[in-house]
C-alpha positions in Angstrom: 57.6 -57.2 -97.7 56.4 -55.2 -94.3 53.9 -56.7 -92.5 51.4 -53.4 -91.2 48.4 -54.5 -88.9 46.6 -51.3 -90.2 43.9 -51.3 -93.2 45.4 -48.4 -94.6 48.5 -47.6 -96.2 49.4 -43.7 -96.3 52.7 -43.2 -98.0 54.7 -40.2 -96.7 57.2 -39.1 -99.9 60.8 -38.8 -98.5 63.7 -37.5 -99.8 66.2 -40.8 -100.3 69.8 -39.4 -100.5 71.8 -42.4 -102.6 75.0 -43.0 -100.5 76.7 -44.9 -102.4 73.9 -46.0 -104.0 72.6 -47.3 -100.9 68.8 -46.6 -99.7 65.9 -48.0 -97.9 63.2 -49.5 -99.6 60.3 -48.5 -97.7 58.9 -45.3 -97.1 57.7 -45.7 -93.6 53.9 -45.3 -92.4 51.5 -44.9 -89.8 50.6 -47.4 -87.1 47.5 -47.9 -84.9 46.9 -49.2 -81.6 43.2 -49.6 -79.8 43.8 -50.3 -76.1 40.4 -50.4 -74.2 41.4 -50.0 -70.4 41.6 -53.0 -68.1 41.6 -55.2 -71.4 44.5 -57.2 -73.2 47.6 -54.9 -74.3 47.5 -54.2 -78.3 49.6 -56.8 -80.2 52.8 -55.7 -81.7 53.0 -54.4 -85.7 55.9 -55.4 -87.6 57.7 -53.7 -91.2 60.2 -55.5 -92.7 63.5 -53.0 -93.0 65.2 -54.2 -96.5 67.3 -52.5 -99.4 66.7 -51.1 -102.4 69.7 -53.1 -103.8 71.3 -56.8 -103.3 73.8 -54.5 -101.2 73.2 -54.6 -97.2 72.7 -51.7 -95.4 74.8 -51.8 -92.0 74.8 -50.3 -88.8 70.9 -49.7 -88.4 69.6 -48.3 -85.1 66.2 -47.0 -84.1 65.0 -43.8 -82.2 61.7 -42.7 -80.7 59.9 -39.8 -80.3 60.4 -40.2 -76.2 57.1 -41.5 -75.1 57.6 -44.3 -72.5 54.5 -46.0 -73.7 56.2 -46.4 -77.3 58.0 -49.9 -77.3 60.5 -50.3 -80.2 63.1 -52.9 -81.8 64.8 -54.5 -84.3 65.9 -57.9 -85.0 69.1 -57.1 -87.0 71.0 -54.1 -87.4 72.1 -55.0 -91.1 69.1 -55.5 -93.5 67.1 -57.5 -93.7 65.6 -56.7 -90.6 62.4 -56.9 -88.9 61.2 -53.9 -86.8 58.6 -54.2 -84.0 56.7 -51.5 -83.0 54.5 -51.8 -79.7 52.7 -50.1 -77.2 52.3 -50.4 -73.2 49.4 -48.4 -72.3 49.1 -49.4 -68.5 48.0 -46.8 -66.4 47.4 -44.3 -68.9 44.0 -42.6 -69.0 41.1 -42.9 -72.0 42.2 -40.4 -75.2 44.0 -40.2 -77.8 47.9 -40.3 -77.8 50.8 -40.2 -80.8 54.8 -40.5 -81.3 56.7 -41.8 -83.6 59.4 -44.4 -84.1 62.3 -43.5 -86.6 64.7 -46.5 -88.5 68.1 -44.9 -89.6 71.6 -45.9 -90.3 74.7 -43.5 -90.0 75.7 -44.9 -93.6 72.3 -43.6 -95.0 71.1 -40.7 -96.1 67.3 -40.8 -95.6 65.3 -42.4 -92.7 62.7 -44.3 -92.2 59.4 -42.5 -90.0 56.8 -44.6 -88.2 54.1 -42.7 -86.5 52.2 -44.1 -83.8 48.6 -43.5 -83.1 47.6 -44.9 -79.5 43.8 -44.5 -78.8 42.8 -45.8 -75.4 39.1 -46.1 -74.5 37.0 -46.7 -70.9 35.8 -50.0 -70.6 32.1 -50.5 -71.3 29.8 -50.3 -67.9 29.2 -53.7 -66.2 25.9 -55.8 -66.4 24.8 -55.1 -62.9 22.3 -56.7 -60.5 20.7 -55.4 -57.7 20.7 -56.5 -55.0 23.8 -58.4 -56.5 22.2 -61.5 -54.3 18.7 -62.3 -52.6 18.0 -64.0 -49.7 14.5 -65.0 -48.3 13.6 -66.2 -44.6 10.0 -68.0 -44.9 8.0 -69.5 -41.7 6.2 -72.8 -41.9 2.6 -71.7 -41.8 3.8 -68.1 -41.6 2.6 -65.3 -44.1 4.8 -65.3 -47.4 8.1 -63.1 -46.7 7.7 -59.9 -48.6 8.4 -59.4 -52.2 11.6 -57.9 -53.5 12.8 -56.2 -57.0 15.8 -57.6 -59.0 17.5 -54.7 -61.4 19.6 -55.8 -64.1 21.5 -53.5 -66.6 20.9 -49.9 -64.5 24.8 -49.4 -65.8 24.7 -50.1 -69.4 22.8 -48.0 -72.1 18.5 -48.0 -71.6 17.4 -50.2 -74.0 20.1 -52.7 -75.1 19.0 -56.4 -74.5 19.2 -58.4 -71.7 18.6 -62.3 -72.0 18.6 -65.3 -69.3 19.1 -68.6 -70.0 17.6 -69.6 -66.6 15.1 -71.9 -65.2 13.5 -70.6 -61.9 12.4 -73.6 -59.1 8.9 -74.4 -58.1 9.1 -72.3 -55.1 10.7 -68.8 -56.8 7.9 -67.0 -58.8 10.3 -64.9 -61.7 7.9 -64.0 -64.3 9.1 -64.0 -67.8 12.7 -63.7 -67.4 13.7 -64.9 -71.2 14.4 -61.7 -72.8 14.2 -57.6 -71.5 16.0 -54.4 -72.2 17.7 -52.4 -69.8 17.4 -51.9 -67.0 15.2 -55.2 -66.6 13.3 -55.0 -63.3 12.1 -58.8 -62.3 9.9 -59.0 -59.2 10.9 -62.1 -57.6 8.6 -63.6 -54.6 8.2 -66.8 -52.7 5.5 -69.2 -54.2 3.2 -70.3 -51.4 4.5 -74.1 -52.5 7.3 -73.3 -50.5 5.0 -74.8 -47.0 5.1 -78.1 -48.9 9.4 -77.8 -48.1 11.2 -79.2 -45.3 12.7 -76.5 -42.8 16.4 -75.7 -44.4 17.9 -74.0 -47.0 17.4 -74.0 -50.8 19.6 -72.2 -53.4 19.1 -71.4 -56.5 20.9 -68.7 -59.3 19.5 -66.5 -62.1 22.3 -65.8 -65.1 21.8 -62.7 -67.1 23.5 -61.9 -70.6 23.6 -58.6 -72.5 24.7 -60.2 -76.1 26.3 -57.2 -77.6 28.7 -56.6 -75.1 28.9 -60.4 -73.7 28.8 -59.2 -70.2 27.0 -61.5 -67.8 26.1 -61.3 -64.5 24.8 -64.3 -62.1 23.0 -63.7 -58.9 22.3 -66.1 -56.4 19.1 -66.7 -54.7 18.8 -68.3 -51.3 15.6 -69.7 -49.1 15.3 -70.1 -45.7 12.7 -72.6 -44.6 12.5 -72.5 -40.5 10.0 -74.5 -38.5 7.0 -72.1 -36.5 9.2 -71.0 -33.3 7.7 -70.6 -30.2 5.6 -68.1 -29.3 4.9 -66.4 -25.8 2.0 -66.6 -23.7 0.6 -65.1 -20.4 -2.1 -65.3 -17.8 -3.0 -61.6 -18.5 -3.3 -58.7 -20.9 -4.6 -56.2 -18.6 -3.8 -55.3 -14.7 -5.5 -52.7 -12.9 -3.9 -50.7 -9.8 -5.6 -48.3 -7.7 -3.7 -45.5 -5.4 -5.2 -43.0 -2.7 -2.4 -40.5 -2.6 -0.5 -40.8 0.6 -1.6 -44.3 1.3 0.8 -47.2 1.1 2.0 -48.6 -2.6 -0.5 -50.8 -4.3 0.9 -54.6 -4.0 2.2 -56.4 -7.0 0.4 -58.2 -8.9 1.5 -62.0 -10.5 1.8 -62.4 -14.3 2.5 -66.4 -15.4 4.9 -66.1 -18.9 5.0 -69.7 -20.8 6.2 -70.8 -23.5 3.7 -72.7 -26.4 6.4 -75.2 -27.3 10.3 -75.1 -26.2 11.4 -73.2 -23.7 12.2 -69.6 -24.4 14.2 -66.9 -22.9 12.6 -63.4 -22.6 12.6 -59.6 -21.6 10.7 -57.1 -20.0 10.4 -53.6 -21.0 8.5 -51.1 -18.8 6.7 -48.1 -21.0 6.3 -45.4 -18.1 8.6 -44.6 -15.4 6.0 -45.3 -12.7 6.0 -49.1 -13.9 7.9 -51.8 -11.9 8.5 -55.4 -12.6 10.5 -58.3 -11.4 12.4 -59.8 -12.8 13.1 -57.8 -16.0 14.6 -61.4 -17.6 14.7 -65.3 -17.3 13.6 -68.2 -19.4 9.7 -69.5 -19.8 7.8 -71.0 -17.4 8.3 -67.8 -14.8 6.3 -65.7 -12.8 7.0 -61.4 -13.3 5.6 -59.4 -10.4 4.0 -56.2 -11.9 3.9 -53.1 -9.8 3.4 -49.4 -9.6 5.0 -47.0 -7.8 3.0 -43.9 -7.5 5.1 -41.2 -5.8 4.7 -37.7 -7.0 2.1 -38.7 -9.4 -1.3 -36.3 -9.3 -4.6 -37.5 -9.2 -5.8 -39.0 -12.3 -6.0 -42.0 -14.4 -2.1 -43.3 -16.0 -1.9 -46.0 -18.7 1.3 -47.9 -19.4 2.3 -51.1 -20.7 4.8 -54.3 -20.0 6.3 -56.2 -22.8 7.1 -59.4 -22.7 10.0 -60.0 -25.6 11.8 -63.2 -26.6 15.2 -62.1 -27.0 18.1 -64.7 -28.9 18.6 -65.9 -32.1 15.0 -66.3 -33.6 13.1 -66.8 -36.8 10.5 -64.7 -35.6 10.8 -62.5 -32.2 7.6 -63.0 -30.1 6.3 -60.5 -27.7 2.9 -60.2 -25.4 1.7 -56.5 -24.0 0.3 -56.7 -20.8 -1.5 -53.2 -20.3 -1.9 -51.9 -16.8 -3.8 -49.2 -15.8 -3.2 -47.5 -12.5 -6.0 -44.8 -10.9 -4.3 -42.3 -8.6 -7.2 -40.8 -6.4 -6.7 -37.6 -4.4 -6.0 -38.2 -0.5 -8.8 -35.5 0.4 -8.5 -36.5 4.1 -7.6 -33.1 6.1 -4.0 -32.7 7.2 -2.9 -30.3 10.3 0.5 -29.0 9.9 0.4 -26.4 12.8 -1.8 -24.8 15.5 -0.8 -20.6 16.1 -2.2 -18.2 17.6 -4.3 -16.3 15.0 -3.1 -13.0 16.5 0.8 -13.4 16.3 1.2 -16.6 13.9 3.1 -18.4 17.1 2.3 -22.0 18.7 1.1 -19.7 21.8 -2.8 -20.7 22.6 -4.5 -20.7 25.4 -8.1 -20.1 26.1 -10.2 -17.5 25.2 -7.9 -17.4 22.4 -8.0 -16.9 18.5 -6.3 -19.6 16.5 -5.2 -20.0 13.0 -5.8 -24.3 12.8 -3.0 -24.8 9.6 -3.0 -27.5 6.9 -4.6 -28.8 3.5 -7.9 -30.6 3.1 -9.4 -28.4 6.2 -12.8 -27.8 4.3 -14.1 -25.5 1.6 -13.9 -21.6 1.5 -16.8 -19.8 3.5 -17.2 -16.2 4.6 -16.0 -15.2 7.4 -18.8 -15.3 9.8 -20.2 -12.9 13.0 -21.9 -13.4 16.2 -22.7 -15.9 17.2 -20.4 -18.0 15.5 -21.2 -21.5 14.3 -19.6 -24.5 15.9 -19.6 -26.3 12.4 -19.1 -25.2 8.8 -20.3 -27.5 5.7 -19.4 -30.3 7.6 -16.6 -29.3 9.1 -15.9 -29.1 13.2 -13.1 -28.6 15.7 -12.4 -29.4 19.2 -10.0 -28.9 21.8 -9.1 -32.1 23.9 -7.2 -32.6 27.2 -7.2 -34.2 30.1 -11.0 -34.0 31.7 -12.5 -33.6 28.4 -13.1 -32.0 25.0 -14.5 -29.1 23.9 -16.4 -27.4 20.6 -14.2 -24.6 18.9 -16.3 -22.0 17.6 -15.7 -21.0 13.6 -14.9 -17.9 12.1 -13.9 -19.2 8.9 -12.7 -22.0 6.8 -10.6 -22.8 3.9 -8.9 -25.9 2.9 -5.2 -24.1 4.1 -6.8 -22.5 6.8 -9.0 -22.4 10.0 -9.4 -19.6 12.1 -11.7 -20.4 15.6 -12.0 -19.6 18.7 -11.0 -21.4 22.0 -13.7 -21.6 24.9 -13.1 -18.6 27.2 -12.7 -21.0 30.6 -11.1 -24.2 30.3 -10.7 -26.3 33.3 -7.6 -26.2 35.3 -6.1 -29.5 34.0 -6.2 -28.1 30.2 -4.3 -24.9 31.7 0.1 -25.6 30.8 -0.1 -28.8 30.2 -0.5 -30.7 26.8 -3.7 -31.1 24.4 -4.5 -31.3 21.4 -7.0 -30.0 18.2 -9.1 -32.2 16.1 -10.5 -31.5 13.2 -13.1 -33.7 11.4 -14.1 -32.5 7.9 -16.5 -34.7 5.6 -13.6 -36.9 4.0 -11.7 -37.2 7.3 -10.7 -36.4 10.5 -7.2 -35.7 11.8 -5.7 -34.0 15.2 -2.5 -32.0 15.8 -0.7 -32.3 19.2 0.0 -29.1 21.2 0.4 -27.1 24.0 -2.1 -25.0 25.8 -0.8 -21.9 28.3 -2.8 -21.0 31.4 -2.4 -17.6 29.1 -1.4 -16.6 25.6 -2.0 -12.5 24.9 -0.9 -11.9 21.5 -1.1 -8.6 19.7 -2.6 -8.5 16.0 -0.4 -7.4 13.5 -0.1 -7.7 9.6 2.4 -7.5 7.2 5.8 -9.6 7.2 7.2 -6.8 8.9 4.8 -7.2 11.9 3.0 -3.6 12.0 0.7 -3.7 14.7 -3.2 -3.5 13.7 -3.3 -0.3 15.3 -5.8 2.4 14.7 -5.9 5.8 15.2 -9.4 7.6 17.2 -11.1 8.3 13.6 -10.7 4.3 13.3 -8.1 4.5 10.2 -5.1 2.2 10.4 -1.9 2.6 11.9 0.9 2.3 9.5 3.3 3.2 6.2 1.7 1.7 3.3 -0.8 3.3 0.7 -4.2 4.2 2.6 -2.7 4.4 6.3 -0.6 7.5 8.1 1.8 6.8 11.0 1.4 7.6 14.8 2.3 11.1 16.2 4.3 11.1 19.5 1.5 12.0 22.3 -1.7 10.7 19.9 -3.7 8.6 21.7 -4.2 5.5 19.7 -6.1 1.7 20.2 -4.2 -1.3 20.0 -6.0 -4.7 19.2 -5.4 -8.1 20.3 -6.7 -11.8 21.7 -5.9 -14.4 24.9 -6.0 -11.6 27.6 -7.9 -13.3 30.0 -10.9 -12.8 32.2 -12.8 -9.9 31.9 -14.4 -7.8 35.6 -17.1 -9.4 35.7 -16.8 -11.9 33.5 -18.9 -12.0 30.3 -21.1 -14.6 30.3 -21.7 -15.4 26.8 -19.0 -14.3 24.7 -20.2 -15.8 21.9 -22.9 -13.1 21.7 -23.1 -9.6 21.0 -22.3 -7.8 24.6 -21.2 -4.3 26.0 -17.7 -4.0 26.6 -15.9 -5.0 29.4 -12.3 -4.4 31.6 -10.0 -6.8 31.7 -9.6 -8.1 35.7 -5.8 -8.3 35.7 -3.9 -5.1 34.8 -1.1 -4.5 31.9 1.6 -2.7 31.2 2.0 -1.2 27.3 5.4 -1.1 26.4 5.9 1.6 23.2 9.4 1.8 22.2 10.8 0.7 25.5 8.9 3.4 27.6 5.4 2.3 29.3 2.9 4.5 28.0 -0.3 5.2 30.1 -3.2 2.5 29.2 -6.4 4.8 28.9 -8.5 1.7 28.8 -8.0 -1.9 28.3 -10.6 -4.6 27.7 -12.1 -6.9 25.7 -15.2 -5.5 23.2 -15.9 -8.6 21.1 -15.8 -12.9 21.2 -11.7 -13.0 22.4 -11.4 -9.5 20.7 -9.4 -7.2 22.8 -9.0 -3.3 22.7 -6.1 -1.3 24.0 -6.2 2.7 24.3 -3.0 4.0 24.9 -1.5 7.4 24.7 2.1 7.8 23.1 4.3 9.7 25.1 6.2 12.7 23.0 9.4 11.8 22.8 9.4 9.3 20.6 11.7 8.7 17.7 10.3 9.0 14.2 10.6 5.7 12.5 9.3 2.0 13.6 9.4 1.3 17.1 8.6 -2.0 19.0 5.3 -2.3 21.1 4.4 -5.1 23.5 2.2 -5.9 26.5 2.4 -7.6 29.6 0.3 -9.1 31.9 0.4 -11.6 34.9 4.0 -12.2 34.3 3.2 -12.7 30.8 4.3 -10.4 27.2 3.3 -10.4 24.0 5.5 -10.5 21.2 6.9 -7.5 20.0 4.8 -6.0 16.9 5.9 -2.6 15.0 4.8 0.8 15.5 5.3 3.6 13.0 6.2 6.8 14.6 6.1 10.4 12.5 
């Protein structure tokens, strides 16, 4: 008889050819195979090949239908024989497959037909946990380490059971862990028990069953019980620094970094740029030198801090902030960058001169003041010293870029080429500015960066080429205006008073485009104001020309004339 592993028989009719009076007595069938990928290959099936007659048939042989996944043989090629029919479904992918496996004999007329039915399936999903393991670090004396969340079954189907046949320790707190459906969620956390434990490590596992598909799952569960570490101390949590701007660094200041049990080895980290310390490392006890350092920081109040971390292999890091504040006050103290002449913007003084006193911190803006001008402004003087004395500058006006005064008229003949210097005392300060001071220093007044001189015509409208001036005319007679000409004939007595005007005592020479023109006047009509009234010859060139004058040995700087 054949031996089928299948629970159903289907008999395919045939048509059995009698050679000489030989036939087969089976009818062939159908087999099936259920191969569930990454399980156990399928058993073989079996059919017992026989005769319908004592006779034997001979010369049997089998053929497939050419799938390589068919495996097929026989035990005898004369009758009785046994035929195994097999499958190898490695590497094949879930579905269904079929062939078929044929018995014949070349001394028969009919043949025997085995189909094969191969259905191959995806393995069920895998009873999961995560995290698929769970380790917590606890501190002696330390808050409990932080919960976490076990999820069993997120794979398989929602709902199907999930049982545990585990017993949690004293020290894990599980819950009811008996029996859940996927996916089973299980908060797990440290029982506060766990201070009564020695510092080490404890182990313990949770095993997880889904019945119906007899997947398991174990996860282990690890605690960490450390001793309290070490923690960092220091002599200081806060540090002040105060700064005047332009006044030397702040010093350092000393911060003692210990250790409350063994020693430990630490960093520093610095939270603004302006922040110093040293050293940035080394092991407790040790002394870190905190510092500032202020450059190009404005006025105004900076906060930082210093961190103090332990750095290797700890439980617990442990860190102290030490904050520092630092106060950066403005240096309001006045500051002289140059002394020049207020008429031609050149280190060229002398007396009975103008001068532009340059710098920052000079004193608040004023108005330009008149006759007779103050010696002092809000709080703020200047004075001329040299050898034989010092002496009060009278002010015309004040800024904190800018002075403008006026030196005394008649100095004494050891101030005259030789060196001196200004001084300038304002109410947060006082400061001086080395120069030199000529016997004389005539300077023209001009404006502009191209020099035009401050020339006016006779209806008192200004010399020039920009918007609201006109150029000169060749034979025009125009006034030319300037400072540091010297004595006047006689001299003025006050000139720090309102007074008629009056002729210089040394004669010049006005120099208008390289020609000397003829000086109609010349003389000073104000405090070291001087006026100039020249007529312009008539062959002048149209365009700029350069104008100058010279007295006692001594010329101007060339200004700019505009010429129509």
């Amino acid at each position: 008889m054949r031996q089928l592993a299948t629970s159903k028989r289907i008999l395919l009719p045939l048509l059995i050819l009698a050679t000489c009076g030989l036939s087969f007595a089976d009818y062939g069938d159908t087999v099936y195979f259920t191969y569930q990928i990454g399980s156990t290959i399928p058993s073989p099936q079996y059919s017992t090949i026989t005769s319908t007659t004592t006779r034997q048939i001979p010369n049997l042989a089998i053929r497939t239908s050419g799938q390589w996944w068919i495996q097929a043989s026989l035990s005898s090629t004369t009758t009785p024989s046994t035929l195994t029919m097999g499958v190898n479904p490695t590497g094949l992918s879930a579905g269904g497959y079929s062939g078929s496996v044929e018995v014949w004999s070349p001394n028969m007329g009919n043949t025997l037909v085995y189909y094969i039915n191969l259905t191959v399936t995806n393995p069920p999903p895998p009873l999961t946990a995560s995290p698929s393991s769970m380790t917590f670090n606890a501190v002696q004396g330390a808050t409990l380490p932080p919960s976490q969340t076990l999820v069993i079954g997120a794979l398989i189907t929602a709902g199907a059971m999930i049982t545990s046949d585990s017993t949690p320790p004293g020290w894990l707190n599980a819950g009811w862990i008996s029996v859940g459906t996927a996916p089973m969620r299980i908060p797990l956390s440290i029982s506060p028990s766990f201070t009564n434990l020695s510092p080490g490590t404890y182990t313990t596992s949770l095993h997880f069953t889904a019945p119906f598909s007899s997947q398991e799952v174990t996860v282990p569960i690890t605690l960490n019980v450390s001793a309290p570490p070490p923690v960092l101390r220091t002599s200081a949590n806060q540090l002040p620094f105060q700064y005047l701007a332009g006044s030397s660094t702040p010093a350092t200041q000393a911060i003692q970094v210990t250790s409350s049990g063994s020693a430990l080895t630490t960093a520093v980290s610095l939270s603004a740029p302006w922040l110093t310390a040293n050293p940035l490392n080394g092991s407790t006890p040790l002394t870190v030198n905190v510092g500032v350092n202020p450059a190009g920081l404005a006025a105004g109040t900076y906060n930082g801090q210093v961190v103090v971390t332990t750095t290797g292999v700890f439980t617990n890091s442990s860190t102290q902030t030490i904050a520092v504040s630092l106060t950066v006050t403005p240096d309001n103290r006045p500051i002289i960058t140059s002394v020049v002449n207020a008429a031609s913007f050149k280190s060229v003084i002398g007396p009975g001169t103008w001068i532009s006193i340059m710098g920052s911190n000079l004193g608040p803006n004023t108005l330009p003041q008149g006759v007779p001008f103050p010696i002092s402004m809000n709080g703020v003087s200047a004075e001329l010293d040299g050898v034989g004395g010092a002496y009060s500058l009278l002010f015309q006006f004040t800024s904190p870029t800018q002075i403008n005064a006026f030196l005394p008229q008649v100095l004494p003949i050891s101030f005259l080429n030789a060196s001196c210097s200004i001084a300038v005392t304002t109410p947060t300060g006082a400061t001086s500015f080395n120069t030199f001071c000529q016997g004389l220093a005539p300077a023209l007044f001009s404006y502009g960066p191209q020099q035009y001189a401050s020339a006016t015509h006779l209806d008192g409208s200004v010399v020039g080429v920009v918007a609201g001036t006109r150029p000169a005319q060749n034979g025009e007679i125009i006034t030319l205006w300037g400072t540091g000409f010297g004595q006047t004939a006689p001299p003025v007595s006050n000139v720090n008073s309102v007074f008629p005007p009056q002729v210089l005592a040394n004669s010049v020479a006005v120099y208008v485009g390289g020609q000397s023109v003829q000086v109609l006047w010349a003389g000073m009509v104000g405090t070291g104001l001087y006026q100039f009234n020249i007529q312009l010859p008539d062959n002048l060139m149209p365009g700029d020309v350069p104008v100058s004058i010279k007295t006692v040995g001594t010329e101007t700087e060339r200004v700019v004339l505009s010429i129509r």
